[in-house]
C-alpha positions as CSV (number, residue, x, y, z in Angstrom):
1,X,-38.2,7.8,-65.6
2,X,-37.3,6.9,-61.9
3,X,-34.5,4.3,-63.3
4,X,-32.9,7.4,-65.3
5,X,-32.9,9.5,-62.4
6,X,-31.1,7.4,-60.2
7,X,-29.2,6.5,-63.0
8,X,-27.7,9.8,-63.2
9,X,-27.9,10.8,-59.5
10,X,-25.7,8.0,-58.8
11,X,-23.4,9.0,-62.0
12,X,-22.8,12.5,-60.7
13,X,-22.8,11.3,-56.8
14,X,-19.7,9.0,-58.0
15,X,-18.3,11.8,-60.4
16,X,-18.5,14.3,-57.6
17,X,-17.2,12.1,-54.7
18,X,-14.3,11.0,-57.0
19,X,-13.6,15.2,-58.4
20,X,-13.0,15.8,-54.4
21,X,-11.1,12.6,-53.5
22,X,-8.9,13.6,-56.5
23,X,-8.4,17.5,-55.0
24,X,-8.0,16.1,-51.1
25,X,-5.5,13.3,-52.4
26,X,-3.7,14.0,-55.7
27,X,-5.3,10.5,-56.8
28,X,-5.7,10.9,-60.7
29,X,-9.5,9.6,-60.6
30,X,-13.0,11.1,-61.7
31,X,-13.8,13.4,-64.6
32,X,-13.8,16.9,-63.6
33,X,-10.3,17.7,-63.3
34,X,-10.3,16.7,-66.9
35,X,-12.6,19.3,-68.1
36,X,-10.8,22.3,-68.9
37,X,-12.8,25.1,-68.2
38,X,-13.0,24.1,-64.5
39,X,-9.6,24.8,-63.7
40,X,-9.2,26.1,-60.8
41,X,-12.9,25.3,-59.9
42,X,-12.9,21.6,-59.3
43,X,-13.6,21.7,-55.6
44,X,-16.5,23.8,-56.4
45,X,-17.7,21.2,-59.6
46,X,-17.6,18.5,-57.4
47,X,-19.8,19.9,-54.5
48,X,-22.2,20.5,-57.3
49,X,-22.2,17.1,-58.9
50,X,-22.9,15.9,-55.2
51,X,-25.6,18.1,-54.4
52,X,-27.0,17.5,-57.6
53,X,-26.7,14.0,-57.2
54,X,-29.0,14.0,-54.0
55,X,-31.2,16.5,-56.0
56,X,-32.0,14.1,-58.3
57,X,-32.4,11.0,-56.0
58,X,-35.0,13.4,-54.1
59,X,-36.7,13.9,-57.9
60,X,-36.8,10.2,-58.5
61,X,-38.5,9.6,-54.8
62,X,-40.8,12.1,-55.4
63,X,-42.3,9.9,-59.1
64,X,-43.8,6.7,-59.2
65,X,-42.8,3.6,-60.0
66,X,-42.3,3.0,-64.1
């Protein structure tokens, strides 16, 4: 269970760095520009995926090893 939450931590800490280098740059990366109901609110998606990210590092610290 620890794996799979670092697994995904690290899957929306990527997707939500990548959804704000995309707004900051214009570089056509990451997946949440892509998704249509969040136009207009990709800045906001992103900061989300990143503080869900650390969220669920913090949730995989907190189990034990298995």
């Amino acid at each position: 269970m620890k794996q799979l939450l670092e697994f995904l931590g690290f899957i929306a800490l990527v997707q939500g760095v990548m959804g704000l280098v995309h707004e900051f740059t214009d570089w056509h990366i990451g997946l949440v520009q892509r998704v249509g109901f969040l136009d207009g609110y990709e800045i906001y998606a992103s900061i989300a995926l990143v503080v869900l990210a650390f969220a669920l590092f913090a949730a995989a610290e907190s189990r034990k090893a298995g």
